[in-house]
Z-matrix of the N, CA and C atoms (Angstrom, degrees):
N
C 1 1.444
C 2 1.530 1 108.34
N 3 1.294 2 101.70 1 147.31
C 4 1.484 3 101.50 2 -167.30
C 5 2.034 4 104.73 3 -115.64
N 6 1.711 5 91.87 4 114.68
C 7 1.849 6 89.93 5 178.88
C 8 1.493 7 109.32 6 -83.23
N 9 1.384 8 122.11 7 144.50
C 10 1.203 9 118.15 8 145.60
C 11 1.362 10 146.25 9 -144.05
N 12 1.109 11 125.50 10 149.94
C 13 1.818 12 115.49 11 -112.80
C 14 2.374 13 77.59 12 -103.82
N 15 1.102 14 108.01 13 166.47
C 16 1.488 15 122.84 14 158.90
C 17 1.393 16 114.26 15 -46.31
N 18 1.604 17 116.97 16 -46.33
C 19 1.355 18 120.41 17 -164.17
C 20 1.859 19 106.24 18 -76.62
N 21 1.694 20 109.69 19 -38.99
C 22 1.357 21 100.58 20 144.44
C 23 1.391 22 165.33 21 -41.21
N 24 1.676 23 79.53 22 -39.93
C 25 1.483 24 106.22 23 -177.74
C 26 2.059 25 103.67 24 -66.99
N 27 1.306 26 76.91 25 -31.37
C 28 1.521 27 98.12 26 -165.14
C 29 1.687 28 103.67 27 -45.68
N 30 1.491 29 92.34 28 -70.53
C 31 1.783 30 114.71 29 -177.80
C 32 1.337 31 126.06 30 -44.73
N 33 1.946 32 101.55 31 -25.69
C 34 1.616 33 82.21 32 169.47
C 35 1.049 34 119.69 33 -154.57
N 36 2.058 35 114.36 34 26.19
C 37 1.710 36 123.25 35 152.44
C 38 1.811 37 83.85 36 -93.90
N 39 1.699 38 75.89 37 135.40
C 40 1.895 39 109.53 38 138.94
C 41 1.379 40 128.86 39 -155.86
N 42 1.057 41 103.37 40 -171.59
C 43 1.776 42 111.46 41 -159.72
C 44 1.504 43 89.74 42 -35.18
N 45 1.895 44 105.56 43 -64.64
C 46 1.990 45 74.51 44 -155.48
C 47 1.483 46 118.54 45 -106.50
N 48 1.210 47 104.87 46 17.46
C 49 1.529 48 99.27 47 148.24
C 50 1.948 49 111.23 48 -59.61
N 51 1.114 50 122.23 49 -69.24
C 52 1.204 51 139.60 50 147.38
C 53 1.316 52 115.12 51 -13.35
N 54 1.183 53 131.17 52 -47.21
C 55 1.799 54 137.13 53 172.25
C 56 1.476 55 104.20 54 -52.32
N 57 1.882 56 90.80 55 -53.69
C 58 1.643 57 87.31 56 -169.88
C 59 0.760 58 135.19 57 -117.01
N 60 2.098 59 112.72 58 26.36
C 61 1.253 60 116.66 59 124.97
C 62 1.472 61 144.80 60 -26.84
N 63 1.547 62 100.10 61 -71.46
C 64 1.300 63 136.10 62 172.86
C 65 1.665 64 109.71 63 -41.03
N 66 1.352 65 101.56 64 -59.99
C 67 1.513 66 100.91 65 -179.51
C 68 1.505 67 115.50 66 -66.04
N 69 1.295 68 122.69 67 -25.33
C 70 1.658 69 112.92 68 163.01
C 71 1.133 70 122.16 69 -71.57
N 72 1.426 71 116.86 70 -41.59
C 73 1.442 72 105.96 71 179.97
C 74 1.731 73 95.35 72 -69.56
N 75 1.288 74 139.25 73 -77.97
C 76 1.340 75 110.61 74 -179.26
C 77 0.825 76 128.11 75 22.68
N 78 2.498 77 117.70 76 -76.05
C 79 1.570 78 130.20 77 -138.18
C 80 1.570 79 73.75 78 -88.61
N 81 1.379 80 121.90 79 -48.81
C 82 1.681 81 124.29 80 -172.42
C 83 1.752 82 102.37 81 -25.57
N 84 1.506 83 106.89 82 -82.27
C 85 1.282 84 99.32 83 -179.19
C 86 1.502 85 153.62 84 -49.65
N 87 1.526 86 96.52 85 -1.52
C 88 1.468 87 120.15 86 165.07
C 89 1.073 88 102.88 87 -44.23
N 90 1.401 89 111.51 88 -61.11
C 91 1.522 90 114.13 89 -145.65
C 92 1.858 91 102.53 90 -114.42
N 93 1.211 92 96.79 91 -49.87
C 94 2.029 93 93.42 92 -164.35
C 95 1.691 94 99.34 93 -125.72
N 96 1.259 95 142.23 94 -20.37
C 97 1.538 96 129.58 95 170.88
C 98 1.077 97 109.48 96 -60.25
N 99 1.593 98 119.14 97 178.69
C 100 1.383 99 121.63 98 -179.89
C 101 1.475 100 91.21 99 -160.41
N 102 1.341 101 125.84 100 150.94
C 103 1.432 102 117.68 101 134.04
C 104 1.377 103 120.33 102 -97.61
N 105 1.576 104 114.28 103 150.58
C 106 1.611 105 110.21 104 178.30
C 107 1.766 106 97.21 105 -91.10
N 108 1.929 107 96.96 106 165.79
C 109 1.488 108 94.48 107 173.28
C 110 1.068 109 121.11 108 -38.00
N 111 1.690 110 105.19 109 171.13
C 112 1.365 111 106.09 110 -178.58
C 113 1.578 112 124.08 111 -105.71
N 114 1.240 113 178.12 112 -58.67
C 115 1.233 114 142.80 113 81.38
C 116 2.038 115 85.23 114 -179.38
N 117 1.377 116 101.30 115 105.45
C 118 1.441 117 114.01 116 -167.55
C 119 1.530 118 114.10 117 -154.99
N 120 1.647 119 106.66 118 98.59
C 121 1.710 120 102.90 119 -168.53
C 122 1.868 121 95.54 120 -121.88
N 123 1.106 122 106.96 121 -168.38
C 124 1.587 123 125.07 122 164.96
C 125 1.341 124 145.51 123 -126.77
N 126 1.599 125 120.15 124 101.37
C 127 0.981 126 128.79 125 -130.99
C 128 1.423 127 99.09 126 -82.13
N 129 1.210 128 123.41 127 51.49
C 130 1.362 129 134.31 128 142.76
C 131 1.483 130 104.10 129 73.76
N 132 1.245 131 143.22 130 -13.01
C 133 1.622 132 155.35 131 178.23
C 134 1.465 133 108.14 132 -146.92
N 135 1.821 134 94.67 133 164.50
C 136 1.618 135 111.49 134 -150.35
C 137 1.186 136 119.06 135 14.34
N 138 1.512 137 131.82 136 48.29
C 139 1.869 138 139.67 137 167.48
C 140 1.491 139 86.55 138 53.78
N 141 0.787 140 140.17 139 48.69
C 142 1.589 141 142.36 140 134.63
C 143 1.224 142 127.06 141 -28.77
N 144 1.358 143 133.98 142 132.22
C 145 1.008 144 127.56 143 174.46
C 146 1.775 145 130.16 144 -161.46
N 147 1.463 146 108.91 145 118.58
C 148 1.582 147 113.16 146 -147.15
C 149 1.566 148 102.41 147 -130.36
N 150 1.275 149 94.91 148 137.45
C 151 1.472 150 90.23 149 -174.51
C 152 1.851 151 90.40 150 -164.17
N 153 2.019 152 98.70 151 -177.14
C 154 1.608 153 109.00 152 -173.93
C 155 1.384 154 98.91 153 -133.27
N 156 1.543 155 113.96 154 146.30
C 157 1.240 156 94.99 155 164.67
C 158 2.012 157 86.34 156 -131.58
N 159 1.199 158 103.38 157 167.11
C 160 1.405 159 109.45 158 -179.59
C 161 1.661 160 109.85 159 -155.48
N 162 1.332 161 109.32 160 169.23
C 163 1.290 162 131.32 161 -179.56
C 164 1.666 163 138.40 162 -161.07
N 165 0.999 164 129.12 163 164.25
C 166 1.512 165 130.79 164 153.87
C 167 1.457 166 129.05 165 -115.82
N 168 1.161 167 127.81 166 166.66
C 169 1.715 168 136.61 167 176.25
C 170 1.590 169 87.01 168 -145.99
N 171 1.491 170 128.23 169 98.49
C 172 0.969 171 104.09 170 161.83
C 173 1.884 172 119.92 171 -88.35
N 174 1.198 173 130.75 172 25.85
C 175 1.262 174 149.16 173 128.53
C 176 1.733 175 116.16 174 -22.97
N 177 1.185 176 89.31 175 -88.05
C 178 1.442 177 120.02 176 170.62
C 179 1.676 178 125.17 177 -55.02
N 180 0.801 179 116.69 178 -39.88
C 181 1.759 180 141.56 179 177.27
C 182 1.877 181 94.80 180 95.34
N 183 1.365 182 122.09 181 0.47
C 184 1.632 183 100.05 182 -177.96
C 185 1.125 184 125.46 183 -79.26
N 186 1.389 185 116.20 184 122.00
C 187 1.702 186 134.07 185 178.63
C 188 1.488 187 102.41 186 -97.96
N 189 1.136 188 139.79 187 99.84
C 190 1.642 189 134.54 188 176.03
C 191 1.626 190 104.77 189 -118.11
N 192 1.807 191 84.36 190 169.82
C 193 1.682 192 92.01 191 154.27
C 194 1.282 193 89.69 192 -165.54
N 195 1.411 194 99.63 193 150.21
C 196 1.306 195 115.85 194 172.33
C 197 1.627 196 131.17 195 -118.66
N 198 1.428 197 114.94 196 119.22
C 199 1.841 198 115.45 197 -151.03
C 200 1.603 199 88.55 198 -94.37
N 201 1.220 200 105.80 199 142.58
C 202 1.865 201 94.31 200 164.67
C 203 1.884 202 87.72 201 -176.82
N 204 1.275 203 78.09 202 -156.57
C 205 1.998 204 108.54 203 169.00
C 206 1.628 205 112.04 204 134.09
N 207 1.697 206 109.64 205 -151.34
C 208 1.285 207 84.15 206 -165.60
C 209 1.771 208 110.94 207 -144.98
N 210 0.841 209 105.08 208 106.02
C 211 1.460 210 109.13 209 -174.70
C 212 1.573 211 111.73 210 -82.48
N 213 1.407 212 114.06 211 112.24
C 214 1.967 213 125.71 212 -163.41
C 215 1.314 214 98.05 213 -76.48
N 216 1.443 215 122.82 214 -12.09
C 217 1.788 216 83.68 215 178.02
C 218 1.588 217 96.76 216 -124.53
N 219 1.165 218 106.64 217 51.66
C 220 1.638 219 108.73 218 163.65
C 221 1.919 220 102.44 219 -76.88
N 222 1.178 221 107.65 220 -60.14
C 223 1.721 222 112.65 221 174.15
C 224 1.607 223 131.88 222 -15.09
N 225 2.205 224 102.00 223 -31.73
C 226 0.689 225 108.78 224 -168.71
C 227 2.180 226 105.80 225 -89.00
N 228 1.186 227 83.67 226 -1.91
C 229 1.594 228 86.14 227 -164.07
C 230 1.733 229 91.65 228 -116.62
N 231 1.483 230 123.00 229 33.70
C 232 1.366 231 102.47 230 179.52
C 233 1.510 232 136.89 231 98.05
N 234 1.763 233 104.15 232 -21.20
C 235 1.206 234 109.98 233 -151.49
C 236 1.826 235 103.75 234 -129.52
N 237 1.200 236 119.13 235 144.26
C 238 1.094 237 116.74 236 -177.76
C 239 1.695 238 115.03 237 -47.07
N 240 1.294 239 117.05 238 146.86
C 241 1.202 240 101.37 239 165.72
C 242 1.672 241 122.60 240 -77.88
N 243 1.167 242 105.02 241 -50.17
C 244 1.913 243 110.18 242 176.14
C 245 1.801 244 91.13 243 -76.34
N 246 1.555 245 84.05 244 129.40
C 247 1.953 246 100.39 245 164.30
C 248 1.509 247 93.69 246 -151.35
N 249 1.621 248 86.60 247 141.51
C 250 1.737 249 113.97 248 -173.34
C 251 1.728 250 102.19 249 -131.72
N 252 1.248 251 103.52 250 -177.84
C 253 1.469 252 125.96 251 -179.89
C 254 1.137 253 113.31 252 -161.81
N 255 1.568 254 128.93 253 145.74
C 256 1.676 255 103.76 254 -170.28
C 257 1.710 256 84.97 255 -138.27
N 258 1.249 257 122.42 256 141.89
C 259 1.279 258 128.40 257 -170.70
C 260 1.346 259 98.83 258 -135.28
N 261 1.257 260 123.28 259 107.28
C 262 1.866 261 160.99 260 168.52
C 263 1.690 262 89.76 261 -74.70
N 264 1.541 263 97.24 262 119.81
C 265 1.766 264 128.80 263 165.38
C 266 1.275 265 113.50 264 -96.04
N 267 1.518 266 118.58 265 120.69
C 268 2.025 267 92.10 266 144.53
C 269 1.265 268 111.31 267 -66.49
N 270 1.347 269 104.56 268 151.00
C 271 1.574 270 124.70 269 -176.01
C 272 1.432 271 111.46 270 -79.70
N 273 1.507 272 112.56 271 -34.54
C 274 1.243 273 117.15 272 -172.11
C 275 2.001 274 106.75 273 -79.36
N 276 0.799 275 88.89 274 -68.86
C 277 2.042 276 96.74 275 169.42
C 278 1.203 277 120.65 276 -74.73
N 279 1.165 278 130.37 277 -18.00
C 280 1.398 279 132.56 278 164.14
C 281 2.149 280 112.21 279 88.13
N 282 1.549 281 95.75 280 8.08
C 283 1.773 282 105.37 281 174.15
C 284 1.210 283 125.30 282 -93.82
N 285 1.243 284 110.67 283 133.50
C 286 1.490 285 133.79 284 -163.13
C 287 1.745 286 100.55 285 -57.58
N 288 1.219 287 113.02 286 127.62
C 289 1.680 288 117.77 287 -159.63
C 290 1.808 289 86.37 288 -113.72
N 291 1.480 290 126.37 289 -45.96
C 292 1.213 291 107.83 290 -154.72
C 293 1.756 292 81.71 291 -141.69
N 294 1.270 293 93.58 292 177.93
C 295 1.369 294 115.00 293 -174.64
C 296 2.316 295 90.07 294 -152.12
N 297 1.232 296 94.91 295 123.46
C 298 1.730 297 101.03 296 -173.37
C 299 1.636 298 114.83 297 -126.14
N 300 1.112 299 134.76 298 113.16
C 301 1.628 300 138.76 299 176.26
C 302 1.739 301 81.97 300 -48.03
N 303 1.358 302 82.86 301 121.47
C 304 1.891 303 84.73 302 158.03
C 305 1.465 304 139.67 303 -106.27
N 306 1.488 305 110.15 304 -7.22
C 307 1.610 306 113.06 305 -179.54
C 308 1.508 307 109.24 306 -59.57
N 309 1.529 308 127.05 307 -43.51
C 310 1.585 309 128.86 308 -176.16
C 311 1.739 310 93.96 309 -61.33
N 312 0.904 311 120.37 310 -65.62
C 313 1.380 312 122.64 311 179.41
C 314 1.065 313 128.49 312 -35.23
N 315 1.404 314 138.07 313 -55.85
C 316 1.236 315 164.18 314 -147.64
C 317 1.429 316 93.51 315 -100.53
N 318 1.519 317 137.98 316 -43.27
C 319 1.575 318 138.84 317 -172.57
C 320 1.596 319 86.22 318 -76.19
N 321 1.212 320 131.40 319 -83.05
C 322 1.328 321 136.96 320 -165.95
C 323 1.879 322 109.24 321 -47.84
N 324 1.003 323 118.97 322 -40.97
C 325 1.288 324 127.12 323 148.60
C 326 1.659 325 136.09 324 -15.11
N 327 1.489 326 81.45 325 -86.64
C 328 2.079 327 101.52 326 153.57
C 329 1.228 328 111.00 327 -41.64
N 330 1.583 329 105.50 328 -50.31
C 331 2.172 330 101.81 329 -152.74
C 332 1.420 331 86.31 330 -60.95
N 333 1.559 332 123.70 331 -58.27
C 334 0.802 333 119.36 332 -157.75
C 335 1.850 334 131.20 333 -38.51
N 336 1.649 335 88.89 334 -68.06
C 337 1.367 336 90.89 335 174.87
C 338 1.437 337 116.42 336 -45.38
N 339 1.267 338 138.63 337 -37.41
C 340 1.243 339 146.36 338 168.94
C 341 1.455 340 135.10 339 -47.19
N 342 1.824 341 100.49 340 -27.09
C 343 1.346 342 126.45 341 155.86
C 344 1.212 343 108.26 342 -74.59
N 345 1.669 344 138.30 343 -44.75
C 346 1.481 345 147.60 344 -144.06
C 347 1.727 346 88.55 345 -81.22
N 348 1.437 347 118.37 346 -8.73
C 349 1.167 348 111.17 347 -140.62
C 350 1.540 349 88.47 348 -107.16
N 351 1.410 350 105.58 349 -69.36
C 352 1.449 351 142.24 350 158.90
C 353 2.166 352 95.97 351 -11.83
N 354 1.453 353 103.79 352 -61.58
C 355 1.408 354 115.24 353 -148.05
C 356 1.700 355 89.92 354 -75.21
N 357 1.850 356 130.85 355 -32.33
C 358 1.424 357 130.22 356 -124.69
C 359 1.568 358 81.44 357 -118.61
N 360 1.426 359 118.74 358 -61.18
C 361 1.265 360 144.59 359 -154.98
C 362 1.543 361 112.48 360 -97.56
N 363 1.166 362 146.88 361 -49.46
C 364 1.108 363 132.71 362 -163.26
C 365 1.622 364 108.91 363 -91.58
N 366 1.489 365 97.90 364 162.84
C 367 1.802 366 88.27 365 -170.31
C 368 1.416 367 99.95 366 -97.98
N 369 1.629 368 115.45 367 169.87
C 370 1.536 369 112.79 368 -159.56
C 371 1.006 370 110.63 369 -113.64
N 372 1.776 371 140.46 370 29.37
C 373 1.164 372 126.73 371 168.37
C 374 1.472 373 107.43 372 -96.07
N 375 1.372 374 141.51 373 2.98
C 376 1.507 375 129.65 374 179.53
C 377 1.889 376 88.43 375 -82.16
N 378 1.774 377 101.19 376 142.75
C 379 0.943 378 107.61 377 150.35
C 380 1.793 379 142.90 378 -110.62
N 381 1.617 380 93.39 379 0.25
C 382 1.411 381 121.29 380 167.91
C 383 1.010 382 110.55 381 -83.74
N 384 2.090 383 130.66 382 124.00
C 385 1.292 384 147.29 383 160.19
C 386 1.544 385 98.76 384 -75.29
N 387 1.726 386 144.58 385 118.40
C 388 1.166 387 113.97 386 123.45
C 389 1.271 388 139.39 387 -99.13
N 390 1.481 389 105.58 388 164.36
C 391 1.666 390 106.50 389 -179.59
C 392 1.182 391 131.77 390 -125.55
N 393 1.059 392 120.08 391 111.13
C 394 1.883 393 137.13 392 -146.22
C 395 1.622 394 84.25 393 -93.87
N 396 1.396 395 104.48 394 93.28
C 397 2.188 396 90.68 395 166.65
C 398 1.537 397 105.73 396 120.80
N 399 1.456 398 115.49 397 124.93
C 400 1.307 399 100.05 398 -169.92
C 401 1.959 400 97.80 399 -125.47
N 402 1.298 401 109.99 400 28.43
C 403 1.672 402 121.76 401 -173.65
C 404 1.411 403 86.33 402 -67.04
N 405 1.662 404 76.27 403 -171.26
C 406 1.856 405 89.29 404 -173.99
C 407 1.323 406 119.17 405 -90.08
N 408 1.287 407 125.87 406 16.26
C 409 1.318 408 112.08 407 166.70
C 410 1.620 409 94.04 408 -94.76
N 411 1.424 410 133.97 409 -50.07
C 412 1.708 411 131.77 410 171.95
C 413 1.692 412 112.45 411 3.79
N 414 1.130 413 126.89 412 -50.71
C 415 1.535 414 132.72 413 -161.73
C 416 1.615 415 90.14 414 -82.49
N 417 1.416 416 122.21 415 -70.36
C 418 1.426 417 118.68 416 -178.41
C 419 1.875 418 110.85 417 -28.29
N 420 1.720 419 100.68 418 -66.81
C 421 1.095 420 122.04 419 -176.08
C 422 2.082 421 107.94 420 -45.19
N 423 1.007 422 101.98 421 -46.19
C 424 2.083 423 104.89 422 -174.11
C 425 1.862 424 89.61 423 -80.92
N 426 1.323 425 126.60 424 -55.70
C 427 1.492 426 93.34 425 -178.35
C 428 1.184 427 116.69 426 -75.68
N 429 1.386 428 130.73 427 15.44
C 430 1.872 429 117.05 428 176.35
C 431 1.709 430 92.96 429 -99.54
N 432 1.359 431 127.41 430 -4.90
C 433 1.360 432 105.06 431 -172.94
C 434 1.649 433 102.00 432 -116.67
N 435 1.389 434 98.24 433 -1.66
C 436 1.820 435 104.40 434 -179.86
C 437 1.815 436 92.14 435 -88.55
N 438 1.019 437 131.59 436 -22.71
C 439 1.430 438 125.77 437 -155.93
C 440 1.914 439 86.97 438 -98.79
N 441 1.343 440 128.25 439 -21.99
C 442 1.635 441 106.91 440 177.83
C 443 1.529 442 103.56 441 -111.39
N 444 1.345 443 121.40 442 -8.66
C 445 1.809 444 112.64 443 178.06
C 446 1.969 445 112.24 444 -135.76
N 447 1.422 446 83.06 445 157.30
C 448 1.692 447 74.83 446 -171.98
C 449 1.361 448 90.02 447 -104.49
N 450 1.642 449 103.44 448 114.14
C 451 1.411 450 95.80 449 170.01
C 452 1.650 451 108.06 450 -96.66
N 453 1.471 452 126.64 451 -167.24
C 454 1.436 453 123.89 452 158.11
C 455 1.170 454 131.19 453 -114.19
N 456 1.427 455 104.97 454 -3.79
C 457 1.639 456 113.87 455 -179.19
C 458 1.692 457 112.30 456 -155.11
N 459 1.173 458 147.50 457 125.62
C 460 1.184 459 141.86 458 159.28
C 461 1.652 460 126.12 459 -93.19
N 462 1.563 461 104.49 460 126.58
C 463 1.582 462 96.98 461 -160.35
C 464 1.662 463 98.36 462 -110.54
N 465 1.528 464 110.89 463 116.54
C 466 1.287 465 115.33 464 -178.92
C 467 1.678 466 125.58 465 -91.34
N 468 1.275 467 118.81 466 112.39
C 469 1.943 468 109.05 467 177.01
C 470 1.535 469 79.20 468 -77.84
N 471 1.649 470 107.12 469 146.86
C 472 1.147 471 132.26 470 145.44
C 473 1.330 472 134.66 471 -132.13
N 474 1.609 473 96.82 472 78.96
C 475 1.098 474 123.53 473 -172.20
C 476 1.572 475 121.82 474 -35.91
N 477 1.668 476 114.86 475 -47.88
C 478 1.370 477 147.65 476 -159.97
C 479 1.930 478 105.36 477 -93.58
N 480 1.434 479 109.54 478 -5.26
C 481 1.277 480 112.22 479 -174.58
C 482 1.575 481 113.34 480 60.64
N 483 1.535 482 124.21 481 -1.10
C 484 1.742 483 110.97 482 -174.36
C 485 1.326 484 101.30 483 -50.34
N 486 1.682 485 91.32 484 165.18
C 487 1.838 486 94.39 485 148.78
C 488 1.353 487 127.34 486 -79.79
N 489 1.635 488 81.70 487 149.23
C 490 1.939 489 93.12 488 -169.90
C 491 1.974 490 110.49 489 -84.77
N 492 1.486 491 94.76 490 -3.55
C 493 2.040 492 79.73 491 -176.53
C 494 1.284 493 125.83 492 -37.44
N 495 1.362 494 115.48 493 -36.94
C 496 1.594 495 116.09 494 -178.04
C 497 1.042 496 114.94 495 -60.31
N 498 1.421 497 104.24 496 -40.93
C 499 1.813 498 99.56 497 -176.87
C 500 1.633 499 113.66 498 -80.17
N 501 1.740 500 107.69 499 -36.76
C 502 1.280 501 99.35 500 169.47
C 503 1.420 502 121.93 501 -37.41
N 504 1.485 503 108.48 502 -60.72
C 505 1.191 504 125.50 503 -151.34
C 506 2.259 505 101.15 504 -74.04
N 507 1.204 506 95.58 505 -18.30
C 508 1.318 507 94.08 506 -169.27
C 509 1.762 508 85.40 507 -81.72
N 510 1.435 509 137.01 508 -62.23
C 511 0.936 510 143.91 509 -145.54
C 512 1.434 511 100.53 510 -64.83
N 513 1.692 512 138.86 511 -32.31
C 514 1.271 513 153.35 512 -162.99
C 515 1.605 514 99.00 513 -87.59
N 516 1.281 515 109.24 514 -36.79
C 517 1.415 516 115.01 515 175.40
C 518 1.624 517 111.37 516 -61.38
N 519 1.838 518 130.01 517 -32.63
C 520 0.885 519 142.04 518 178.38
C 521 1.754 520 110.61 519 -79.18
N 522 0.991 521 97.27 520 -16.93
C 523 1.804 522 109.23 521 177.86
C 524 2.091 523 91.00 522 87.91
N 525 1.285 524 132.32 523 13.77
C 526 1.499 525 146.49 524 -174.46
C 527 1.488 526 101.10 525 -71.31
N 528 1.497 527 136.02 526 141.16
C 529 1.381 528 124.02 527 165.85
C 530 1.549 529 91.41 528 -98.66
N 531 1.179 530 102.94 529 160.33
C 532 1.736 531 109.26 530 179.34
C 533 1.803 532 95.48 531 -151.24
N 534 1.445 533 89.07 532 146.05
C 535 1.675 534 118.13 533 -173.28
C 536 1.766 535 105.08 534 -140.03
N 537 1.225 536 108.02 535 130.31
C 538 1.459 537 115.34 536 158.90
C 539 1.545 538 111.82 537 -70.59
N 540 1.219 539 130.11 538 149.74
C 541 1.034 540 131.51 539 169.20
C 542 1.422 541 116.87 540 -159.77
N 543 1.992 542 114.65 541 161.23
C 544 1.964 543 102.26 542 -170.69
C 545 1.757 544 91.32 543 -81.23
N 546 1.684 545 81.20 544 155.74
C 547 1.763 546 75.28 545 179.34
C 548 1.561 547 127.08 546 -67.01
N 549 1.571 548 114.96 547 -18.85
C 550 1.269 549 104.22 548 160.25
C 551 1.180 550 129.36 549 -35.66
N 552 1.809 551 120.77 550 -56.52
C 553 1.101 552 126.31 551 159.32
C 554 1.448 553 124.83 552 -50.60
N 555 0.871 554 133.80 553 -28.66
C 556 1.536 555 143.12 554 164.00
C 557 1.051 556 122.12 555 -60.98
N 558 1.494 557 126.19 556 -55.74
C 559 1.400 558 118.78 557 164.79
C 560 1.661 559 112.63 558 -88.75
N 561 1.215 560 130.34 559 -38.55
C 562 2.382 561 110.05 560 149.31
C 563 1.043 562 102.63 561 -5.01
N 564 1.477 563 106.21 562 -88.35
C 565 1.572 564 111.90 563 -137.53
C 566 1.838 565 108.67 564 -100.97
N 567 1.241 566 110.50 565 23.45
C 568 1.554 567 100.61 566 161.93
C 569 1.837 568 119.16 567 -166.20
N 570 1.863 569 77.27 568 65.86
C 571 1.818 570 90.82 569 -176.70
C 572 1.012 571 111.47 570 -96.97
């Protein structure tokens, strides 16, 4: 069985490997993917919450599932709050082939579809991105939608008061101006 650690995962998923993941499994599920239920309860302390979600492509041969959820006061001790694991089946024998860190995955994951979405579905004359949420998926989420549209400005609520450098700095990297703003103002002036 093959482990592989976050710091791997790290070195050689990104956004658009990840883009165009997402978008195959998408066309996949037209026709022959599936996801199975989804299976997500609360483990009764610190608002805990653990669950699986899983699937097939039999295209592809991938049989997965992925264990995770999200415990809120991990943050306070250092540690992400959402932690996953993603465990890869053969399809044919039914044995566990991989064992996968899932938080890198699972962030790049989201943006993605969110880009797939952004790129397929939304219409292209807005040139304002906003962004409701400045947690840690937020940064994934502003470079998966700077990498399929040219916007000119990104308008951030920051609800949570963090600092914005990441996003600055990601959005400046796009040549994007970006402004915090209350969400009143956010949803006013760009409905």
């Amino acid at each position: 069985m093959h482990i592989i650690t976050e710091r791997q995962i790290a070195e050689v998923l990104d956004p658009e490997i990840a883009f165009f993941a997402v978008q195959d499994v998408f066309a996949s599920m037209e026709s022959a993917a599936w996801n199975f239920p989804v299976v997500r309860e609360s483990l009764g302390y610190q608002d805990a919450l653990y669950g699986f979600k899983s699937g097939f492509d039999p295209a592809s041969g991938a049989l997965g599932l992925k264990a995770g959820g999200y415990w809120p006061n991990n943050a306070s001790n250092g540690i992400a709050n959402h932690q996953s694991s993603i465990f890869l089946f053969d399809p044919e024998s039914g044995q566990c082939t991989s064992l996968l860190a899932g938080n890198t995955i699972t962030a790049l994951r989201t943006a993605a579809a969110s880009a797939v979405s952004i790129d397929r579905l939304s219409i292209t004359g807005p040139k304002t991105l906003g962004l409701l949420g400045t947690g840690h998926q937020s940064v994934f989420q502003l470079e998966a939608a700077l990498r399929v549209r040219a916007f000119d400005e990104v308008v951030i609520w920051n609800r949570s008061g963090r600092d914005l450098q990441k996003h600055l700095a990601m959005a400046d990297y796009y040549g994007v101006r970006c402004r915090e703003a209350e969400l009143e103002t956010v949803v006013k002036d760009h409905r």
